[in-house]
N, CA, C and O atoms as a DFTB+ gen file, in Angstrom:
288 C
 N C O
     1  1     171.674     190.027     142.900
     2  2     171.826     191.161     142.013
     3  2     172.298     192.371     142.808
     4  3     172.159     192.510     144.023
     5  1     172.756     193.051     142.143
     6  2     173.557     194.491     142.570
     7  2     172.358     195.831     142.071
     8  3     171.641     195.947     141.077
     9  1     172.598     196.800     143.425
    10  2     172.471     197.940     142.882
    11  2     173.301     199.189     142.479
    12  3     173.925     200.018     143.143
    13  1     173.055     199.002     140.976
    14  2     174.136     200.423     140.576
    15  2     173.322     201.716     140.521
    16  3     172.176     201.899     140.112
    17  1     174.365     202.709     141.129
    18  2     174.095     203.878     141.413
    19  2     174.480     205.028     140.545
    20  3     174.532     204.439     139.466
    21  1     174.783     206.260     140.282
    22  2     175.630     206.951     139.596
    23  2     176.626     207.471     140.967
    24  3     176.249     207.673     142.121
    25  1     177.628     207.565     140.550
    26  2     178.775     208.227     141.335
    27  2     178.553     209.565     141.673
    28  3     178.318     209.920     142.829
    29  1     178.621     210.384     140.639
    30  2     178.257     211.605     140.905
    31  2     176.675     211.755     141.734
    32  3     176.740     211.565     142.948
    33  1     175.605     212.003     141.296
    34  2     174.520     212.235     142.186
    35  2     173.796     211.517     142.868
    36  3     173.059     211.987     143.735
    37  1     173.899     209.846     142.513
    38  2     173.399     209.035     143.512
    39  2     172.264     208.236     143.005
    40  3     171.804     207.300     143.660
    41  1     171.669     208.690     141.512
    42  2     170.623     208.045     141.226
    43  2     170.556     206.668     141.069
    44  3     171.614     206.230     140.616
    45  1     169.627     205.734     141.293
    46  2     169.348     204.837     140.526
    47  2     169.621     204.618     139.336
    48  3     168.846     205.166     138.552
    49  1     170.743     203.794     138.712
    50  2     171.246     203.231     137.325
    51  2     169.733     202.495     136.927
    52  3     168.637     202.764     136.437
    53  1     170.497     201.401     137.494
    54  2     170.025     199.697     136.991
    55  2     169.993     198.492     138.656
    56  3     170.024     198.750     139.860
    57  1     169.943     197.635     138.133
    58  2     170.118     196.502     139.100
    59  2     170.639     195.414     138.331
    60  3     170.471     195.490     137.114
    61  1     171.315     194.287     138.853
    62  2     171.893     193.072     138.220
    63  2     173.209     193.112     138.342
    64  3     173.654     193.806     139.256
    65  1     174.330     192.248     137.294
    66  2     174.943     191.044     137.400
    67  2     175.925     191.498     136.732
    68  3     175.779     191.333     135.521
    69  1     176.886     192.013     137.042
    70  2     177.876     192.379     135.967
    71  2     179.465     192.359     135.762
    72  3     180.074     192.919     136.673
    73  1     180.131     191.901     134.889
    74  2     182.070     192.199     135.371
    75  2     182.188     193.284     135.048
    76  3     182.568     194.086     135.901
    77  1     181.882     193.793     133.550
    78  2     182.675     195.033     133.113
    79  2     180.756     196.055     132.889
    80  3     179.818     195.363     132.494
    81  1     180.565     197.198     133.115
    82  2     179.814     197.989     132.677
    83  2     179.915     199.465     132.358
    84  3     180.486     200.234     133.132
    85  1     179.340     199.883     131.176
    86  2     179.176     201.530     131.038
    87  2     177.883     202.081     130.923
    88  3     177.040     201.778     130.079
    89  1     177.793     202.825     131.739
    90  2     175.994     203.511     132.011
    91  2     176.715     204.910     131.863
    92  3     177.830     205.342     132.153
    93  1     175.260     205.560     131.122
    94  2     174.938     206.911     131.414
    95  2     174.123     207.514     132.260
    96  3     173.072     206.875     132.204
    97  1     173.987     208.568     133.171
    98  2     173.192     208.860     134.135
    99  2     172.660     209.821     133.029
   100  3     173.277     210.453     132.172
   101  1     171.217     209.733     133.329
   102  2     169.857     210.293     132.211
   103  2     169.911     211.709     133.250
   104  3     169.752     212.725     132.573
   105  1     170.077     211.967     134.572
   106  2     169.589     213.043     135.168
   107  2     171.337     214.013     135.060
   108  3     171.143     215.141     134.608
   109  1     172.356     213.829     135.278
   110  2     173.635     214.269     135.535
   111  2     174.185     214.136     134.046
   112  3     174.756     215.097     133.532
   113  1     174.006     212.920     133.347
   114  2     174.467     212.813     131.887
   115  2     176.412     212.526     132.288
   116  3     177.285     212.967     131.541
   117  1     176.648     211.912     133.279
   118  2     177.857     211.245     134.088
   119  2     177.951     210.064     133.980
   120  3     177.514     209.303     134.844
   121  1     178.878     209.430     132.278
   122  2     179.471     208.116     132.154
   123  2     180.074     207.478     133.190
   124  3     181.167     207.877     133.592
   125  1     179.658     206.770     133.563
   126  2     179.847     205.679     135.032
   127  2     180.535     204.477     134.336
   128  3     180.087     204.074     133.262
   129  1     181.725     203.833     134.978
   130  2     182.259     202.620     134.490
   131  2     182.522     202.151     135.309
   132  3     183.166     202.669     136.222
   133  1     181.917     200.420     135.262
   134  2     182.092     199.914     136.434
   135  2     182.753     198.285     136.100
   136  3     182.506     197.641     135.080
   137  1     183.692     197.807     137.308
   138  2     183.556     196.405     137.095
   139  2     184.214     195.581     138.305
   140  3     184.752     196.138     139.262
   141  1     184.123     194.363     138.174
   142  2     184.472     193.525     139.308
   143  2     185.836     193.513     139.345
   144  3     186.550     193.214     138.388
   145  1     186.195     193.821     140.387
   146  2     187.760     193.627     141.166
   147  2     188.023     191.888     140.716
   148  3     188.851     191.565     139.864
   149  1     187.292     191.050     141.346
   150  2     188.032     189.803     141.231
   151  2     186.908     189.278     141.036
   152  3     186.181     189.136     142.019
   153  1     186.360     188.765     139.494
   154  2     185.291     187.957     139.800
   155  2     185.641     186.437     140.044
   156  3     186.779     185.969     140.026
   157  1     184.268     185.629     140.314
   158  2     184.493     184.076     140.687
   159  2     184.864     183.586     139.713
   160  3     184.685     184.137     138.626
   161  1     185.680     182.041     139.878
   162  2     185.612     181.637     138.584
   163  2     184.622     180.981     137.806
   164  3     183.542     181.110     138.384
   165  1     184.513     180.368     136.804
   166  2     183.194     179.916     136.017
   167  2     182.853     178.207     136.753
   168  3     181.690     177.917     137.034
   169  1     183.856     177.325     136.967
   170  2     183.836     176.596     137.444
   171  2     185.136     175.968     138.260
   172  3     185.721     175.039     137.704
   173  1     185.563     176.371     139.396
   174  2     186.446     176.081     140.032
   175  2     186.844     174.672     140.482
   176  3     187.927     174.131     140.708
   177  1     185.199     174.166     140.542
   178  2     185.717     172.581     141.466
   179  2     184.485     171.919     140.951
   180  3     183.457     172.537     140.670
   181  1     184.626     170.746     140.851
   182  2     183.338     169.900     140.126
   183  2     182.826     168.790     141.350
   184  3     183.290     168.882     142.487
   185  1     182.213     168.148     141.127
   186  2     181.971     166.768     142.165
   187  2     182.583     165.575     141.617
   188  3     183.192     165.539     140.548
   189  1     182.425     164.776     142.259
   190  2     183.044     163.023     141.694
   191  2     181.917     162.322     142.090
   192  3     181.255     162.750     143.035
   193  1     181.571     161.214     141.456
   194  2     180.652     160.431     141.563
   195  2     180.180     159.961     143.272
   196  3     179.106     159.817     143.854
   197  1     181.566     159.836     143.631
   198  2     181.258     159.657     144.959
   199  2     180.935     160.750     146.089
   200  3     181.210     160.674     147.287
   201  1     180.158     161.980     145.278
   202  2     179.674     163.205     145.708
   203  2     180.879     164.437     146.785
   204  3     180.713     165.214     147.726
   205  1     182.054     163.977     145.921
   206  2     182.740     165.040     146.989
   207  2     183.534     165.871     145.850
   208  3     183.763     165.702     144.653
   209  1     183.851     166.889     146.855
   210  2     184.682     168.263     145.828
   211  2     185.956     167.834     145.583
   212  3     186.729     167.423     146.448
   213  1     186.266     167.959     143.994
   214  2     187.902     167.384     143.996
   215  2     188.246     168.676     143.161
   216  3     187.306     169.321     142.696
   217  1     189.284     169.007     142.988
   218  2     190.216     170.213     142.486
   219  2     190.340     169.786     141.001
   220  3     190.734     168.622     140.918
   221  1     190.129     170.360     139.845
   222  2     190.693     169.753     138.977
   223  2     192.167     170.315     138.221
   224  3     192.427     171.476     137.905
   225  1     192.679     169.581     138.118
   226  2     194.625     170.204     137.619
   227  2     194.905     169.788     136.906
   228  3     194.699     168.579     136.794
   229  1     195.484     170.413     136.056
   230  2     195.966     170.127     134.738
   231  2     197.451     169.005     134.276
   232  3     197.765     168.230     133.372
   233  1     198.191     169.713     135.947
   234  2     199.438     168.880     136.031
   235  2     199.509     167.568     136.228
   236  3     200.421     166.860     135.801
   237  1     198.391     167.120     136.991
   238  2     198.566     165.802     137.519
   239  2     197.853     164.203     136.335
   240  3     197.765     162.975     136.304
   241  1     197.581     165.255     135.697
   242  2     196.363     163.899     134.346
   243  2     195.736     163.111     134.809
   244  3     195.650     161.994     134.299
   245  1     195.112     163.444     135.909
   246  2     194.208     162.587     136.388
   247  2     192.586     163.094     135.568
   248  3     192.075     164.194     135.359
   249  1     192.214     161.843     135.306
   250  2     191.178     161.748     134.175
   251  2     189.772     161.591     135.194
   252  3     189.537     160.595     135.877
   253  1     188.946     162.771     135.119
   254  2     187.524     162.280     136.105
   255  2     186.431     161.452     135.142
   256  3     186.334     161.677     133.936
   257  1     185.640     160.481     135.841
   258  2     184.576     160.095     135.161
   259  2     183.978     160.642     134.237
   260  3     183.363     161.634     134.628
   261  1     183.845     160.361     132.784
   262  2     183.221     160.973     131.641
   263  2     184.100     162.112     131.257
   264  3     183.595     162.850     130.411
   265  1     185.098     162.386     131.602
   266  2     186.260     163.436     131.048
   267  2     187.003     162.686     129.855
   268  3     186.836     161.474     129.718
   269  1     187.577     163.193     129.252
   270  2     188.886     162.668     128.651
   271  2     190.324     163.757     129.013
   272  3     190.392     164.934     129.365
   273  1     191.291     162.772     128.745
   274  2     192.293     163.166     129.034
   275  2     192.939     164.260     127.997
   276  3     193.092     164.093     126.787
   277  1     193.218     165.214     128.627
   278  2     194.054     166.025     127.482
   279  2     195.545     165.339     127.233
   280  3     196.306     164.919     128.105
   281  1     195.773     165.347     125.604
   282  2     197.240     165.393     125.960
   283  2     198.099     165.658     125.180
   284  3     197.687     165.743     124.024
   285  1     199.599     165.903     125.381
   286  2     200.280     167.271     124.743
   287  2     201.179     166.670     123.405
   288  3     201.822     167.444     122.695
């Protein structure tokens, strides 16, 4: 978790987890907007049965265990 601050005077916001946020500072009354430059993605890479990291791509149609295949 993160600590958010106010910009202007420094107080203590909040704490936690966030991409996009808008706080008000209760002591300054200074709308603060905040958010992640680049967040992670939700799921980038999965496992394969045989416990290793494989990429998954859309181009190649390769079908993983218990997936189905998309198709156009």
């Amino acid at each position: 978790m993160q600590e958010i601050r106010c910009g202007a005077c420094g107080r203590k916001l909040a704490m936690g987890i966030f991409i996009e946020l808008q706080i008000k500072c209760a002591r300054c009354k200074t709308v603060n907007f905040l958010r992640v430059e680049n967040p992670k993605p939700v799921r980038p890479e999965c496992r394969t049965l045989d416990d290793t990291l494989e990429k998954i791509s859309k181009q190649t149609g390769d079908a993983l265990p218990g997936r189905l295949l998309e198709t156009s």
